[in-house]
N, CA, C and O atoms as CSV, one atom per row, in Angstrom:
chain,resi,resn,atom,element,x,y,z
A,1,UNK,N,N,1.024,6.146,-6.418
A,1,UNK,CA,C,0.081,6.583,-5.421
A,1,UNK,C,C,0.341,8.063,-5.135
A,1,UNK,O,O,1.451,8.532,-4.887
A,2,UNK,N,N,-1.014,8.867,-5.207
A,2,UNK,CA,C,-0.650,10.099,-4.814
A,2,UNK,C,C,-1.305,10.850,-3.420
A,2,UNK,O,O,-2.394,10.433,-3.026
A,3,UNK,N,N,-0.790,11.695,-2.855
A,3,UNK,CA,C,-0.895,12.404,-1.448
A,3,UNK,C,C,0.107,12.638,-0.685
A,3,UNK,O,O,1.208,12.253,-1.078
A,4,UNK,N,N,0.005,13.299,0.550
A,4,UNK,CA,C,0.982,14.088,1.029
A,4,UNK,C,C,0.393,13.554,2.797
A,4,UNK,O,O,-0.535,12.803,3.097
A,5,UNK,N,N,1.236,14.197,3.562
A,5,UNK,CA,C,1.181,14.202,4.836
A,5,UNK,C,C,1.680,15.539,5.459
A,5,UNK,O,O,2.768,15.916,5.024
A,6,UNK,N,N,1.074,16.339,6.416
A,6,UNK,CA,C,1.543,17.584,7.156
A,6,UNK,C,C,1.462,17.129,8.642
A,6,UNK,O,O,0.601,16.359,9.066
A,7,UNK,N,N,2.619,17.782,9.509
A,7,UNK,CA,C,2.371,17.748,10.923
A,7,UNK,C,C,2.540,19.065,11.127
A,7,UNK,O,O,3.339,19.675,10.416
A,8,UNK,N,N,1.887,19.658,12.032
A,8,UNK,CA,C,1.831,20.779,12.392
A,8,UNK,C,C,2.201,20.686,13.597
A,8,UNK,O,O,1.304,20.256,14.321
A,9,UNK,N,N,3.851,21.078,14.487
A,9,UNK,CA,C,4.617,21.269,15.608
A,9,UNK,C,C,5.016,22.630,16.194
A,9,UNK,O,O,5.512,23.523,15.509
A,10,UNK,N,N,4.715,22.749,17.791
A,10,UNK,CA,C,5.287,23.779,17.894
A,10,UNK,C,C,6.814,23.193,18.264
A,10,UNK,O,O,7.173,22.138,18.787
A,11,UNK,N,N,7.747,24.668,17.620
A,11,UNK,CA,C,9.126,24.735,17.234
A,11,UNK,C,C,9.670,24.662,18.345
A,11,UNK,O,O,10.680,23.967,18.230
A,12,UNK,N,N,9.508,25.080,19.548
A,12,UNK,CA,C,10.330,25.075,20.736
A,12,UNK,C,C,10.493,23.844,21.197
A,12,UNK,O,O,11.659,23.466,21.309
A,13,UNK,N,N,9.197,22.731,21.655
A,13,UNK,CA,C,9.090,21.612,21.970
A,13,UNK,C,C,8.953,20.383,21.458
A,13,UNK,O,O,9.163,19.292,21.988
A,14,UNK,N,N,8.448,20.752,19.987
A,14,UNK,CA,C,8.447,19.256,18.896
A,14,UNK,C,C,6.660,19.100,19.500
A,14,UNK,O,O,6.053,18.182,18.949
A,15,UNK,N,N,6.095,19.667,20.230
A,15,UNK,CA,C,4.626,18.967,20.230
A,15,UNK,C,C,3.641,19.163,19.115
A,15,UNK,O,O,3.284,20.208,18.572
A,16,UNK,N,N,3.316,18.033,18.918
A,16,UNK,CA,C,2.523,17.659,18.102
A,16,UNK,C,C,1.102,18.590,17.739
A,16,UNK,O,O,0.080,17.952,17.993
A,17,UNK,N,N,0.867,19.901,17.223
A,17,UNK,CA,C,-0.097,20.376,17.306
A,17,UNK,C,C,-1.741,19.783,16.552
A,17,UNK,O,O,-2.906,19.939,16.919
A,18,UNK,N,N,-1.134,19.086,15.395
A,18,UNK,CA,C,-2.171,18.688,14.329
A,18,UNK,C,C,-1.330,18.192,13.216
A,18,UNK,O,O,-0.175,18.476,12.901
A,19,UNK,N,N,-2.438,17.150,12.553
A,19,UNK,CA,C,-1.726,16.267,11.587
A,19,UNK,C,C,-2.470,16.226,10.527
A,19,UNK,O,O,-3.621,16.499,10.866
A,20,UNK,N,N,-2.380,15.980,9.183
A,20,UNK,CA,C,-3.520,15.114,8.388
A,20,UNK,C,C,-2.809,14.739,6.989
A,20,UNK,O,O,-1.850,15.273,6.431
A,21,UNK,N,N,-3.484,13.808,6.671
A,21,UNK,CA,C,-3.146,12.908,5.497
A,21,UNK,C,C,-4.357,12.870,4.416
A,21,UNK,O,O,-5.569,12.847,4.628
A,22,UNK,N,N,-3.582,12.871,3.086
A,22,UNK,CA,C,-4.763,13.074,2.228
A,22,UNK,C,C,-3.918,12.055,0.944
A,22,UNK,O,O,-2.816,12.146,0.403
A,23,UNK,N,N,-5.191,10.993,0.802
A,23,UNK,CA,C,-4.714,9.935,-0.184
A,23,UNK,C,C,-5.495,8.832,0.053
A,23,UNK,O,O,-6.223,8.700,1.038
A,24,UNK,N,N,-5.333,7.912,-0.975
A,24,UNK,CA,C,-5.845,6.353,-1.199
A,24,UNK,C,C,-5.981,5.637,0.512
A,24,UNK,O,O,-6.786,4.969,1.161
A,25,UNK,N,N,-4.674,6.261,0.683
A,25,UNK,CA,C,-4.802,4.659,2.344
A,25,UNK,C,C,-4.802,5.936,3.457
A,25,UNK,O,O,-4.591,5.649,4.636
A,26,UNK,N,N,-5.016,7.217,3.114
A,26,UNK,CA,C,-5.000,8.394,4.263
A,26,UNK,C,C,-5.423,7.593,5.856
A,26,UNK,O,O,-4.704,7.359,6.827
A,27,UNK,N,N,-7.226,7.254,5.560
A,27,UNK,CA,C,-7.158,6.093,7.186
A,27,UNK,C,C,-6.107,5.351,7.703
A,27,UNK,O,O,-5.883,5.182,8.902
A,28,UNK,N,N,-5.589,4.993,6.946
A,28,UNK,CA,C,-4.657,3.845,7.768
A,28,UNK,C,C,-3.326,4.777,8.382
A,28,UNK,O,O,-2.829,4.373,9.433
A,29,UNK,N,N,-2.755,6.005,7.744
A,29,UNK,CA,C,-1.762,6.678,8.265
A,29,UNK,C,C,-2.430,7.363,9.471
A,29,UNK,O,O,-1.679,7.549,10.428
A,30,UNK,N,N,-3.459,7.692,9.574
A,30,UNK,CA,C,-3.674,8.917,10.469
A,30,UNK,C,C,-3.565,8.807,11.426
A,30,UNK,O,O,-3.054,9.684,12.122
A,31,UNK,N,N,-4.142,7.299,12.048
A,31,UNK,CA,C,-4.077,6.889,13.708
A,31,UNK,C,C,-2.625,6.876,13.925
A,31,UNK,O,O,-2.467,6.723,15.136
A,32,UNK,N,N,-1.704,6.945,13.447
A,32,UNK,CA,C,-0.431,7.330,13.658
A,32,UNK,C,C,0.178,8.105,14.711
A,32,UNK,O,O,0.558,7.912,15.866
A,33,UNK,N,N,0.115,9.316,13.651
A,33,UNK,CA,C,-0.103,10.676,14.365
A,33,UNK,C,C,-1.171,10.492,15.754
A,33,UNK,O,O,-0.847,10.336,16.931
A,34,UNK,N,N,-2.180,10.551,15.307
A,34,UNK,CA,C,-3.265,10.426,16.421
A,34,UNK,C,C,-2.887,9.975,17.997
A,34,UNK,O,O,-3.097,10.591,19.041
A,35,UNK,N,N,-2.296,8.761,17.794
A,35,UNK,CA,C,-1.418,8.030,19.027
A,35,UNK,C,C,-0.445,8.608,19.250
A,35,UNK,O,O,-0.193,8.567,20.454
A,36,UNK,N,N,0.604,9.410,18.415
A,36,UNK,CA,C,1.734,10.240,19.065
A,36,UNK,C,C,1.102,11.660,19.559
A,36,UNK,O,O,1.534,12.078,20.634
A,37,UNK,N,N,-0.031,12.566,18.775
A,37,UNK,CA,C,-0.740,13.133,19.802
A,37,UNK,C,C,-1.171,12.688,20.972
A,37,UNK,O,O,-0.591,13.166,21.946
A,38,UNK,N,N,-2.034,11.896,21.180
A,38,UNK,CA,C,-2.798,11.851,22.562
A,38,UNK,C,C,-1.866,11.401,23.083
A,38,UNK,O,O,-1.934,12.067,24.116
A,39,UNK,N,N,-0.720,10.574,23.263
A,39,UNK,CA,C,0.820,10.156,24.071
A,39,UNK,C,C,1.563,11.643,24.135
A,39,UNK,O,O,2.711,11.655,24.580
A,40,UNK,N,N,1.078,12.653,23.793
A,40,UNK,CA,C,2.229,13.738,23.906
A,40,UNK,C,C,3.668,13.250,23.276
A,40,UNK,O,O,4.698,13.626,23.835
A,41,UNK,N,N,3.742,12.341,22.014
A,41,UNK,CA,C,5.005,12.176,21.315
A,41,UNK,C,C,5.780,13.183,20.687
A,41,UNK,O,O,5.567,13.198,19.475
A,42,UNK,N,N,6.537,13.965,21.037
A,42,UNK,CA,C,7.193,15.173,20.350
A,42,UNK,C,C,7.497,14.879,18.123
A,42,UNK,O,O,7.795,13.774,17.671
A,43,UNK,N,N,7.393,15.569,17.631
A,43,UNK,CA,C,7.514,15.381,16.311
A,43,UNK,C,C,9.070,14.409,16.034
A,43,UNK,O,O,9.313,13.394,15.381
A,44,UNK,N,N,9.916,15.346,16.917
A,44,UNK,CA,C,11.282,14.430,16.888
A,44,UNK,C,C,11.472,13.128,17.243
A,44,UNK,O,O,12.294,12.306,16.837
A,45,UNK,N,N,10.375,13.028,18.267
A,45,UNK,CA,C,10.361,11.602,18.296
A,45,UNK,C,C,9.608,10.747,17.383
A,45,UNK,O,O,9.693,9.522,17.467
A,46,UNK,N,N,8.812,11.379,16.439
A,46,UNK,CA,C,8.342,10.452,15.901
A,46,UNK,C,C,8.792,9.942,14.673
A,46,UNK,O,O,8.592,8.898,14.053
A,47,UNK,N,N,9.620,11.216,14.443
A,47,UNK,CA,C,10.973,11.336,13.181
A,47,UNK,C,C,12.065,10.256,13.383
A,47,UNK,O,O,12.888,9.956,12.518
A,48,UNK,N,N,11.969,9.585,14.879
A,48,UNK,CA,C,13.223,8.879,15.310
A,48,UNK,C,C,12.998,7.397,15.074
A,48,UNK,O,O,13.841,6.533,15.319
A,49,UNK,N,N,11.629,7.150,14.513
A,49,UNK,CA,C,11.198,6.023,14.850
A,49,UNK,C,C,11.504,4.848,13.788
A,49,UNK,O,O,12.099,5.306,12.812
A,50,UNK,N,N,11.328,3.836,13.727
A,50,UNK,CA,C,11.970,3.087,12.494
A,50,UNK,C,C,10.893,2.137,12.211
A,50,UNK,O,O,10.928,1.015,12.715
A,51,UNK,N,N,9.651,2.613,11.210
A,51,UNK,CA,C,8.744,2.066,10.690
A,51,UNK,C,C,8.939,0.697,9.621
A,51,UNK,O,O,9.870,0.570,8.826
A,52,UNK,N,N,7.868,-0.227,9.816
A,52,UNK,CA,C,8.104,-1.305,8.712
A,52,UNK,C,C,8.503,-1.310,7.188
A,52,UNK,O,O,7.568,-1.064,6.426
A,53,UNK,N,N,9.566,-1.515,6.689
A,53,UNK,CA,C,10.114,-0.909,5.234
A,53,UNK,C,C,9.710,-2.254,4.538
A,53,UNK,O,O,9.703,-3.373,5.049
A,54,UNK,N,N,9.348,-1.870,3.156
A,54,UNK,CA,C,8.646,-0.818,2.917
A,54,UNK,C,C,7.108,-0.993,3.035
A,54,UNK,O,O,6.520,-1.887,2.426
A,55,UNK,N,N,6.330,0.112,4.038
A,55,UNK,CA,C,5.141,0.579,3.690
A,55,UNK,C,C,4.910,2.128,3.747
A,55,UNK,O,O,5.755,3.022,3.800
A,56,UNK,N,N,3.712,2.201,3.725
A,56,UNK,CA,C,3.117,3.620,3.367
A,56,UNK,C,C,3.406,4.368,5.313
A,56,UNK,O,O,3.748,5.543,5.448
A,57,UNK,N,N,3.225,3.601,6.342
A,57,UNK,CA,C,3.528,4.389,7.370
A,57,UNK,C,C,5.073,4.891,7.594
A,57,UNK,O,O,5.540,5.221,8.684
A,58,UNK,N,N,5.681,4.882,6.503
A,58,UNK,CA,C,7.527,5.577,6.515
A,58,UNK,C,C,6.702,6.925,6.313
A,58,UNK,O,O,7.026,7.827,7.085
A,59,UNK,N,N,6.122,7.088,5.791
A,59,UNK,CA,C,5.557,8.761,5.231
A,59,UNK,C,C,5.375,9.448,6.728
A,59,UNK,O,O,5.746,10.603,6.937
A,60,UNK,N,N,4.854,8.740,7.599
A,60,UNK,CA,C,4.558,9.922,8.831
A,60,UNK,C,C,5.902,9.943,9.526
A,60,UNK,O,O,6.138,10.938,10.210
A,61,UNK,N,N,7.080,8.720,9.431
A,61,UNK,CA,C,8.120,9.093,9.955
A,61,UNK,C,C,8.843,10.193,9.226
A,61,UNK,O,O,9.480,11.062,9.822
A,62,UNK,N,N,8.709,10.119,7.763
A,62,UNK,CA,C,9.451,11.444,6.902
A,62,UNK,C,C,8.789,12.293,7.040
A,62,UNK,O,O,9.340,13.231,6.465
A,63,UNK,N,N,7.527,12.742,7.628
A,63,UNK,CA,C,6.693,14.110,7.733
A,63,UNK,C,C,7.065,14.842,8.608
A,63,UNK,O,O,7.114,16.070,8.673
A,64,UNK,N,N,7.516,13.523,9.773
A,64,UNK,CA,C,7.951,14.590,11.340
A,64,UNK,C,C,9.092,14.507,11.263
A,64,UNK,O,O,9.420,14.850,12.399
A,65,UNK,N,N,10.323,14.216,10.545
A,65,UNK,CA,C,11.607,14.423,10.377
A,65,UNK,C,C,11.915,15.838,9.736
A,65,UNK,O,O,13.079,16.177,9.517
């Protein structure tokens, strides 16, 4: 499977500026992000998190790590 994931954070606070996913299951990652935006989830926190192994949502925990 191919694609990538970007979060875009500011550096001082870890907030979440913008996200996006580009690939086969891209929908299904995005509301991800989406929910740690509108929650104000800092990137670090979302780096902290311990997603279902193995699926494709480990990618947004390795994006914001």
């Amino acid at each position: 499977m191919e694609g990538f994931a970007k979060i875009i954070a500011e550096c001082a606070s870890g907030q979440i500026l913008g996200a996006a996913t580009v690939g086969a299951q891209a929908g299904e990652l995005i509301g991800e992000s989406a929910v740690a935006m509108a929650g104000r989830v800092s990137a670090w926190r979302v780096g902290d998190t311990q997603p279902s192994y193995p699926t494709l949502s480990e990618l947004i925990r390795w994006t914001a790590d």
